[in-house]
N, C-alpha and C positions, 0 to 999 in steps of 0.2 A: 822167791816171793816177789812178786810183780805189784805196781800200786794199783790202790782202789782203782783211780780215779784217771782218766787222760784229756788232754785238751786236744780235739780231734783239729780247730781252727787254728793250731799255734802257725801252721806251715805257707795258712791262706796270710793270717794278718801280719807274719814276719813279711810278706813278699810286700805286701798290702804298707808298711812304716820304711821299706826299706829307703824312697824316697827322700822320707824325713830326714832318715840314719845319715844318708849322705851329706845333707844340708845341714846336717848338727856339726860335723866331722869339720865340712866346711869352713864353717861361721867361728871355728877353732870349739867347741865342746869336744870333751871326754867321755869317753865311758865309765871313768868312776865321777867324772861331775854328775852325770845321768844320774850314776847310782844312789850317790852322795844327796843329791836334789830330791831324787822321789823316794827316799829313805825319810827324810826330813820333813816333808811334806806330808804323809802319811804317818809321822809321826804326831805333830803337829794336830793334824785334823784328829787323827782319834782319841789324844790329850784334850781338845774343846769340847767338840763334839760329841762324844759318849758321855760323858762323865752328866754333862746335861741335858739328857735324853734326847737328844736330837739324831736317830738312829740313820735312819733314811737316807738324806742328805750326807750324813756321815757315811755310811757303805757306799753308796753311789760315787763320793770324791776319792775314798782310798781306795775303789775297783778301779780308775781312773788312773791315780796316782802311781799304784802296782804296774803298770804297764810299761812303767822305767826298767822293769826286768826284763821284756821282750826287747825297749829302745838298746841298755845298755850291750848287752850279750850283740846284738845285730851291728852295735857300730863298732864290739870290739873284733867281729870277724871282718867286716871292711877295714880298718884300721890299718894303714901300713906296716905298726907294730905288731899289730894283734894282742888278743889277749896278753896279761901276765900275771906270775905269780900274786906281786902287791894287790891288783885287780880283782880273782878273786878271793883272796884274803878281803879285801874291804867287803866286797860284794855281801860274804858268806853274813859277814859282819852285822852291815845293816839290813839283810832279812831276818836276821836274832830279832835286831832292837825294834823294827817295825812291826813284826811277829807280835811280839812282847807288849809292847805298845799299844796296840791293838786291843788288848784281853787285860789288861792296865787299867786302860779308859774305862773300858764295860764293868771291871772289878772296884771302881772307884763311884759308879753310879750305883749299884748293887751293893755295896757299903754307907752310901747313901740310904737307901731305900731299906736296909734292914733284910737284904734279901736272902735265903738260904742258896740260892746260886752262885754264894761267895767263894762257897767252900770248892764246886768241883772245877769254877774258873779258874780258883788259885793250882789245884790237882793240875790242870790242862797250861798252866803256863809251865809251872814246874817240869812234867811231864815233855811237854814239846821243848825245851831248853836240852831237857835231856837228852833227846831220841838225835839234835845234834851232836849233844856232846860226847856220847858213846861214838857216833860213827867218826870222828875227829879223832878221838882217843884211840881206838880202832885202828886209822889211819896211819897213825904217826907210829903204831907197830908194823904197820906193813901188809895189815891186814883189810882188806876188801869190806866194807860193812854197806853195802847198798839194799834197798828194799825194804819191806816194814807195810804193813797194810793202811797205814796213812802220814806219809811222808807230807813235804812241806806243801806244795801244793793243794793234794788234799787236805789238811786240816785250814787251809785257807781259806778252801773254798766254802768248809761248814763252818767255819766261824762267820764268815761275811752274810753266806745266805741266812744263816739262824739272827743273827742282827737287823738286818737291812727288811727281813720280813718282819720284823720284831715293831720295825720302824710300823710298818702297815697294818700292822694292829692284827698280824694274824695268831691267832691264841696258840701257846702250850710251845711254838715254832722253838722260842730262847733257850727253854727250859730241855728239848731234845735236842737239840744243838748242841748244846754247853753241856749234857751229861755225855753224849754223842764223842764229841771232840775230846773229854779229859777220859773218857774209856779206852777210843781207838790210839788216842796217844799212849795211852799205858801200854798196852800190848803194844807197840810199833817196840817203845822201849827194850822190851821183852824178848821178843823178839829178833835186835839188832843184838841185843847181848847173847842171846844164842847162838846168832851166826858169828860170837867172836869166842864164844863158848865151844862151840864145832870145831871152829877154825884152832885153835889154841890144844885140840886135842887129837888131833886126824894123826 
């Protein structure tokens, strides 16, 4: 099972920051400061910003901010060390809590507003929590659980665009977004539990 979704630019704009990468490494930054910084910061912004319908502005600075995941990954392959263990443990870590944070924000103004899109946001946190937390559990058996019809990525990128249009006043956009995301998260769930279902039985 292959994801929805691919980012066909990742190869032009990693070549396109590599620049940077170098001058972070320089100037003495890490790659889990990287991480650690636009974890925080995307945190931040969708705890202000959604909760008080400021949507626009809000998608627009955590598209921005998420791009610590291209920085950090690029300056841990320059790195004289390179990656490590602790690295992506933190790493996995703060794409949970920015994840989370994210759909927090939006469930916290939507609780505001009396809205019935409480319910499948909350489904779609719980859910995407999980479709990590199976393949982790998975893991630490020794089993293989990648794939899922909307992995991290992709649920990132429906949640951002279903807000961020939301922001532009385009009708109905939240509302298939946010049933969109807590569906395709359930089956991903589902799915990763079968391949540990298969795997557990072969």
């Amino acid at each position: 099972m292959g994801t929805m979704l691919r980012i066909p630019f990742k190869a032009p704009v990693t070549k396109l920051i590599t620049p940077a990468c170098r001058f972070a490494l320089k100037i003495g930054l890490t790659p889990n400061m990287v991480t650690a910084i636009g974890s925080f910061l995307v945190v931040v912004t969708a705890i202000s910003a959604f909760p008080n319908g400021h949507f626009l502005w809000g998608t627009l600075a955590i598209s921005l901010f998420s791009l610590s995941d291209l920085f950090d990954g690029t300056m841990a392959r320059l790195s004289k060390d390179g990656g490590s263990t602790w690295g992506s443990l933190l790493d996995s870590t703060c794409d949970r809590i920015a994840d989370s944070a994210i759909l927090i924000g939006l469930l916290i103004y939507l609780n505001r507003q009396m809205d019935r899109l409480f319910i499948p946001t909350l489904i779609a946190i719980i859910s995407g929590l999980l479709v990590s937390y199976v393949k982790a559990r998975a893991e630490s058996l020794d089993i293989a659980c990648e794939g899922g019809i909307a992995e991290r990525t992709e649920r990132l990128i429906i949640v951002l665009i279903a807000i961020g249009f939301h922001g532009l006043g385009v009708p109905y956009i939240l509302t298939i977004g946010i049933w969109l995301l807590a569906v395709l998260s359930v089956i991903t769930v589902l799915q990763r539990l079968y391949i540990v279902y298969q795997a557990t039985n072969d």
